[in-house]
C-alpha positions in Angstrom: 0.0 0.0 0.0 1.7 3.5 -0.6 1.6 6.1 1.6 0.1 10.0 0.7 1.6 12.9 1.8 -0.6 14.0 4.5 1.4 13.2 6.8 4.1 16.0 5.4 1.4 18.8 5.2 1.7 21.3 8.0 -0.5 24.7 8.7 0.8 27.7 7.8 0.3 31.0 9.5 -0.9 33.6 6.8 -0.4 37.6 8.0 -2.3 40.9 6.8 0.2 42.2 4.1 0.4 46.1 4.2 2.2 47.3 1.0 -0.5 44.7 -0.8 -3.4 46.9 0.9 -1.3 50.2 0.1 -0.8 49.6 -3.5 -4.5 48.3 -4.4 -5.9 51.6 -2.5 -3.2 53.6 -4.7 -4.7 51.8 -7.7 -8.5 52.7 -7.0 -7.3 56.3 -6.5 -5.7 56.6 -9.8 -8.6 55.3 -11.5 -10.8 57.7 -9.9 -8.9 60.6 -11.1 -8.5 59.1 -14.3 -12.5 59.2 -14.3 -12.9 62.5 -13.1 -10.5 64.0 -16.2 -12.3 61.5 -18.7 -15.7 62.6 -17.5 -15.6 66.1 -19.6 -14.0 64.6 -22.7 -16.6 61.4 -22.5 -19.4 63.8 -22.6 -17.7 66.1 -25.1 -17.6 63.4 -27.4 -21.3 62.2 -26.5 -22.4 65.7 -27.5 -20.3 65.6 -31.1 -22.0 65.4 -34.2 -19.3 63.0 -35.6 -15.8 62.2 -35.2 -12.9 63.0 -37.6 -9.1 61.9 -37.0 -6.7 64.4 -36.7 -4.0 62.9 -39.0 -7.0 63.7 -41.6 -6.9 67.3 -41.0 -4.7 70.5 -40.8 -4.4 73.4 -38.8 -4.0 77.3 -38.8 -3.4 79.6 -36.0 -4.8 83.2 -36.8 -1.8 85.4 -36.3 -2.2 89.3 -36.8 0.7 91.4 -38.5 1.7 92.5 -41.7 -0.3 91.1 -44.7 1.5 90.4 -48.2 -0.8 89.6 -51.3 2.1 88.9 -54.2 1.8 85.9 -57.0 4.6 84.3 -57.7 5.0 82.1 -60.7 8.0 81.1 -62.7 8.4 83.0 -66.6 10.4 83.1 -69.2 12.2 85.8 -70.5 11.5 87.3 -74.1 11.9 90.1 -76.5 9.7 92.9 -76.3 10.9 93.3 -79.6 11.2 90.0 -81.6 10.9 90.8 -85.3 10.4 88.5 -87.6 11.6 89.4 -91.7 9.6 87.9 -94.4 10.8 87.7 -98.1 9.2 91.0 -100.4 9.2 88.8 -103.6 9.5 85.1 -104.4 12.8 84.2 -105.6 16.3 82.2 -104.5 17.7 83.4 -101.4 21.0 83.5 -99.8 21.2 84.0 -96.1 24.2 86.3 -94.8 23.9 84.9 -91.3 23.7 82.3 -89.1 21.7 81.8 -86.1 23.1 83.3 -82.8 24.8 85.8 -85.1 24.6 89.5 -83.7 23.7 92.1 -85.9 23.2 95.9 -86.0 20.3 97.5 -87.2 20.7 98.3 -91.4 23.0 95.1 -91.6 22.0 92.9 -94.4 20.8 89.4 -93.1 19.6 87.6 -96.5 19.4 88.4 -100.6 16.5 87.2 -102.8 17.3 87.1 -106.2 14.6 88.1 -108.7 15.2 88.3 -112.3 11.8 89.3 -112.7 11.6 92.5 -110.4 14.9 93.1 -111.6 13.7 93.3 -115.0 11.0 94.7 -114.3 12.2 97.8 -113.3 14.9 97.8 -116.2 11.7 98.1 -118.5 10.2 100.7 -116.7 13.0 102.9 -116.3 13.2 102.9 -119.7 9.3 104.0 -120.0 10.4 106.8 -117.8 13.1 107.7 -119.8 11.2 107.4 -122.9 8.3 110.1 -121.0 11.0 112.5 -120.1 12.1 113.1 -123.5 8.6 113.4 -124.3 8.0 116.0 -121.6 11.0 118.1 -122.7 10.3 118.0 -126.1 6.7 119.2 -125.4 8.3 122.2 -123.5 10.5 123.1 -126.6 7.4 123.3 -128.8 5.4 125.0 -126.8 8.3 127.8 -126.3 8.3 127.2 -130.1 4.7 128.0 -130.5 4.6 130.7 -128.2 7.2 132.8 -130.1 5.3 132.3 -133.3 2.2 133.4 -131.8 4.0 136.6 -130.0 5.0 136.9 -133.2 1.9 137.4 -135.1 0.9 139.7 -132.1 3.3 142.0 -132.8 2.9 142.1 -135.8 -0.8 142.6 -135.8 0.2 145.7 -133.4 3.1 147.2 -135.7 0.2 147.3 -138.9 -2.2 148.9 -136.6 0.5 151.9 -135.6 1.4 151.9 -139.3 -2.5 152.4 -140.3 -3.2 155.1 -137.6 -0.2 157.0 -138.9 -1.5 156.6 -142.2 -4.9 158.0 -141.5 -4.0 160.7 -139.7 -1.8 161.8 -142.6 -4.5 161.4 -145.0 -6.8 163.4 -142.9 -4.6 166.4 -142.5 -4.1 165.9 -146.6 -7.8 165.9 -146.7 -8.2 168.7 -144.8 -5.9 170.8 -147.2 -7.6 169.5 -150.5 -4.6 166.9 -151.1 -6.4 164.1 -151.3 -9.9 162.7 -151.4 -12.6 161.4 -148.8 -11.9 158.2 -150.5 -8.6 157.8 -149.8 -9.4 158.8 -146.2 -12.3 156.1 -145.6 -9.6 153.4 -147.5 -6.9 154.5 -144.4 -9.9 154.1 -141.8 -10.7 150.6 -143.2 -7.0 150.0 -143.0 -6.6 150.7 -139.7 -10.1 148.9 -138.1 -9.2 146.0 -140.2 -5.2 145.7 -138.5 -7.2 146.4 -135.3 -9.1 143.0 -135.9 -5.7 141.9 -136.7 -4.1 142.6 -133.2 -7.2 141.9 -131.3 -7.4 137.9 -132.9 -3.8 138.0 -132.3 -3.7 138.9 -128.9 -6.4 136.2 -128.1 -5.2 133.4 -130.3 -1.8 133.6 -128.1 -3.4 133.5 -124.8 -5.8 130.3 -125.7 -3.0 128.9 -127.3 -0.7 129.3 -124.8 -2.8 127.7 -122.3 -3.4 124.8 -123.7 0.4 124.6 -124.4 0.8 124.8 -120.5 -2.4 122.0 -120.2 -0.3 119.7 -122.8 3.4 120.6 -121.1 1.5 119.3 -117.5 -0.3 116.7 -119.0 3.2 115.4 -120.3 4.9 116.2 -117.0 2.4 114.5 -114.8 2.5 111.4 -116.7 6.7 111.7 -116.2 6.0 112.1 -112.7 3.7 108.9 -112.5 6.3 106.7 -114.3 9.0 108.4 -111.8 6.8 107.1 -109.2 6.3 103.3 -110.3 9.9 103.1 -110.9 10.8 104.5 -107.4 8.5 101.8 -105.9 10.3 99.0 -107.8 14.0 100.7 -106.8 12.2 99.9 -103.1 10.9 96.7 -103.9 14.7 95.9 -105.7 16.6 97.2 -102.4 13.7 95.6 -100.1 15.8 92.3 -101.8 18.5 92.9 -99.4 16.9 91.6 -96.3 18.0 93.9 -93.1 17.5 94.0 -89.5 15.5 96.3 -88.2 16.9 96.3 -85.1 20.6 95.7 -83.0 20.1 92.7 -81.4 20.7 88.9 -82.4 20.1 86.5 -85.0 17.0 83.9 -83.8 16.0 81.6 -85.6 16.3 80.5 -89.4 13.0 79.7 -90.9 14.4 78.2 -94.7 17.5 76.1 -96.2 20.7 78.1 -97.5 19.9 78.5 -101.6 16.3 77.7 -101.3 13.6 79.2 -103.3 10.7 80.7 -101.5 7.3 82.7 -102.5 6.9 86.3 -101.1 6.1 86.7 -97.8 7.5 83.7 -96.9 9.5 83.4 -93.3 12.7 83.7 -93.5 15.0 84.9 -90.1 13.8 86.5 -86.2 15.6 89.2 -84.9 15.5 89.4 -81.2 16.3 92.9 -79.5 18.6 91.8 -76.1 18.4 95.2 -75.3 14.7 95.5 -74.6 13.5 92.4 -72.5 11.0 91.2 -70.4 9.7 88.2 -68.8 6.4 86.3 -69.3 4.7 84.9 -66.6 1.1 82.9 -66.2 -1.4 83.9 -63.8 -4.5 82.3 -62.1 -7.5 84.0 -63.4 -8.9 84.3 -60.2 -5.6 86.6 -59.3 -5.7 88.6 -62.9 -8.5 90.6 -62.0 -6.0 92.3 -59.3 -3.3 93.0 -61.9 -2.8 96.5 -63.4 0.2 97.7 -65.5 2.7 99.4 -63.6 2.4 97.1 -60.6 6.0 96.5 -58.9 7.5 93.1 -59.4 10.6 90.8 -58.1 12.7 88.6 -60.8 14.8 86.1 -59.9 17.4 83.6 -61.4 21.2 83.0 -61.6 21.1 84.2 -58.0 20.4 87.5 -58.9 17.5 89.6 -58.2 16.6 92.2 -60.2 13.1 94.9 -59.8 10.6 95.0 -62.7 6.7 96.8 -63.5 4.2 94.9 -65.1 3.9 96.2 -68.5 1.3 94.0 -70.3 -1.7 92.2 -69.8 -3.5 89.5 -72.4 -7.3 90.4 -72.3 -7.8 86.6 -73.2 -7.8 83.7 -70.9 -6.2 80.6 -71.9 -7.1 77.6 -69.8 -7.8 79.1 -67.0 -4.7 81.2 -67.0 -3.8 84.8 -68.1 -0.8 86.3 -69.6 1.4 89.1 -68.1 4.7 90.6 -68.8 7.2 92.7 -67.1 9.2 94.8 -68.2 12.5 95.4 -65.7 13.1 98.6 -64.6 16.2 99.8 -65.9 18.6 98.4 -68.3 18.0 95.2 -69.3 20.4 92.0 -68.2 23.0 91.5 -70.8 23.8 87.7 -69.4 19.7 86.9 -70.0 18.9 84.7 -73.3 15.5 84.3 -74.9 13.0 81.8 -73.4 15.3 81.5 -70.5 13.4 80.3 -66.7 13.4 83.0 -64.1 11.2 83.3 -61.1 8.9 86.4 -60.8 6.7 88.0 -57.8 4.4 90.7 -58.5 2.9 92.3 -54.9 -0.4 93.3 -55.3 -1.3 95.0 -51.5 0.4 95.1 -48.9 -0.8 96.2 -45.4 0.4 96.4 -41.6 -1.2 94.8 -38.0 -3.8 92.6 -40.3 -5.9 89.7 -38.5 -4.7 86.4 -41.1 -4.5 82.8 -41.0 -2.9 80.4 -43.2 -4.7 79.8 -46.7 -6.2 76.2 -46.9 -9.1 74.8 -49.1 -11.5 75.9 -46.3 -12.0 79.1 -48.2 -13.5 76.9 -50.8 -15.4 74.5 -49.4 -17.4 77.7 -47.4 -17.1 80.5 -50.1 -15.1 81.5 -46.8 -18.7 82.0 -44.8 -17.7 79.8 -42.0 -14.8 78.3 -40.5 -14.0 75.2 -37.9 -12.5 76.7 -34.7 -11.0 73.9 -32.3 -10.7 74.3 -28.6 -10.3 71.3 -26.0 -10.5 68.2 -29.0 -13.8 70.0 -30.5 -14.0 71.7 -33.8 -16.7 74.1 -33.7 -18.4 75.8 -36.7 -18.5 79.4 -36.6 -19.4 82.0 -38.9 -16.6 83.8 -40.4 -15.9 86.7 -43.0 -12.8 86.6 -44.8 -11.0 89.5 -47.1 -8.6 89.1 -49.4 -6.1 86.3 -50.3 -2.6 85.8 -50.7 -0.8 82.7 -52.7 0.1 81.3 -48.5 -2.5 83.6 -46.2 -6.1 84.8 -45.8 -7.6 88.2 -44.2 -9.7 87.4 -41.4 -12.3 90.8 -41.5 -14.7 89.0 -38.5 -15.6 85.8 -36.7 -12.3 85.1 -35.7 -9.6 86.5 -33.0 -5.9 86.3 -32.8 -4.7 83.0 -30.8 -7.2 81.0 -32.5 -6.9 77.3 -33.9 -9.3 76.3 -37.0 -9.3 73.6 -39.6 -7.3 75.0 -42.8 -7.9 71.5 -44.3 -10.2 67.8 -44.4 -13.0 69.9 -43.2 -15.0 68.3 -46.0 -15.1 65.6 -44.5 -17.6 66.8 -41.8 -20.6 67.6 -44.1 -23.3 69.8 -42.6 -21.9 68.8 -38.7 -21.5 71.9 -36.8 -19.8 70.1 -33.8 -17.1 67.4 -34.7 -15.1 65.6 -32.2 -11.3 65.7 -32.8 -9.7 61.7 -32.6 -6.4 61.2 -31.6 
């Protein structure tokens, strides 16, 4: 038979154990406390409309101080005078440059050959030619005519003093019994008849002689028209000889060394480097703000330089509009065309101004309300908000420096006008 072990079991004495008491009574205190702090933050949460984690959010702080409203974009500089030459007349041409090349203004940068302008002229010329002698022998005969017809004047007016000389001598005759009253009426008919004489004479020269000055004009102006036409095809001949019309550089080369184009055709861009300005996109929602002459900030090769907005595009292009500025004062020489440069224009700017950091809660309210968190609780409240800059908004009412509010997520709450804030 085998033995148990109660024969080996032996009562042991068990004591009250202190610290054990101490440490279970610290316990319950703890968790009272812990209560009482949870209590307020329980029934906070009870009295949310929903719950949103924080990691789905951001924040703002509404700070008051000075208030910036700039846009800043990046823009490339160009030429604010970029011409580009076109050929006057179709024909061979043979460029005289190469791109990059820099040119002064009058310098010859391509030659079209045209043997038809060229030929052209050569006949008309001629036709002038041919109208010049025409004119200058019309001026000979009219001098011509005129002396014939002065001339016959005076003529006319020498037989008329001759026939009054002879009638009064055959009236004093007649008056002594020398001659008879026949002789005297022949000197009277004489004399009215060289009086005629004169008197057709004098008119026949000044009808003639103004319609020698009508033909001499006539000739003249047509001279003058052909001088005209070839003048035009001189231009047309020298327009040939392609030239800049500015100092600048050589851009770009539109056709083939040698190759024959039709007028008008492209064929070199001229870019003046000593006019520039820089081309920048704007939001349409910040172009209404922009005005020419506005101050601006341009920036690249780690240099700064100051510049004034000189043009606006009336047009918008996707949802962007186009400005230039223009930099105030002598352009860079070290800039190239379509080069990257970053530009600032500042729009307002203003001292001690209630802001808060610009998040898509402007959006989502049309900047009506805003979510203002105290104690893990977003609360909506009514808000009005001013203008904007690309990082901050103006706060106008609603809100008071120190505060917290949602910049960010507060989509997510829909219509909730109390939303607990998770951990």
């Amino acid at each position: 038979m085998i033995r148990d072990t109660a024969a080996q079991d032996r009562l042991v004495e068990v004591r009250p154990n202190r610290h054990r008491k101490l440490l279970i009574a610290g316990g319950g205190l703890a968790v009272l406390v812990a209560l009482g702090f949870s209590i307020p933050k329980i029934t906070t949460m009870f009295s949310a409309d929903t719950s949103v984690s924080a990691s789905r959010l951001s924040f703002g702080t509404v700070t008051r101080g000075a208030f910036v409203r700039d846009i800043a974009a990046e823009g490339k500089v160009v030429a604010a005078v970029s011409p580009t030459l076109y050929a006057p007349y179709g024909g061979a041409v043979v460029m005289q440059v190469h791109a990059g090349d820099v040119v002064k203004k009058g310098q010859v940068l391509a030659i079209v050959t045209s043997p038809e302008l060229t030929n052209k002229l050569a006949q008309e010329q001629s036709a002038a030619d041919a109208m010049e002698v025409e004119y200058l022998r019309a001026k000979v005969d009219a001098t011509k005519k005129r002396a014939e017809l002065q001339k016959a004047f005076d003529n006319a007016v020498v037989d008329q003093t001759a026939a009054e000389r002879d009638l009064k001598r055959y009236q004093g005759a007649f008056d002594k019994g020398a001659v008879s009253n026949f002789d005297v009426d022949k000197a009277k008919s004489t004399l009215d008849k060289a009086a005629i004489t004169q008197k057709h004479a004098q008119s026949d020269m000044t009808i003639d002689n103004s319609s020698l000055t009508f033909e001499i004009q006539s000739k003249k102006l047509a001279h003058d028209r052909q001088e005209l036409l070839v003048k035009d095809l001189q231009r047309q001949v020298e327009d040939l000889n392609v030239k800049s019309p500015v100092d600048g550089q050589v851009g770009q080369l539109f056709i083939a060394e040698r190759a024959t184009v039709a007028k008008d055709a492209q064929l070199v861009s001229v870019i003046d480097l000593t006019a520039l300005e820089v081309e920048m996109k704007v939001p349409e929602s910040f172009a209404r703000d922009l005005a020419i002459g506005m101050p601006g900030e341009i920036t690249g090769n780690g240099k700064e330089w100051k510049g004034k907005v000189s043009a606006i595009s009336p047009e918008v292009v996707n949802g962007e509009v186009a400005a230039r500025l223009r930099f105030d004062g002598q352009s860079p020489q070290q800039l190239r065309q379509s080069q990257r440069l970053s530009v600032r224009i500042l729009l307002d700017s203003r001292a001690n101004v209630l802001t808060v950091q610009r998040g898509s809660f402007v959006d989502e309210s049309a900047g009506r309300y805003a979510y203002v968190v105290n104690d893990g609780m977003a609360d909506r409240r009514d808000i009005r908000v001013g203008a904007s800059s690309i990082d901050k908004v103006e706060i106008l009412d609603g809100l008071k420096e120190g505060d917290k509010i949602v910049i960010s997520g507060a989509d997510t709450f829909g219509d909730a006008k109390h939303v607990a804030i998770a951990r």
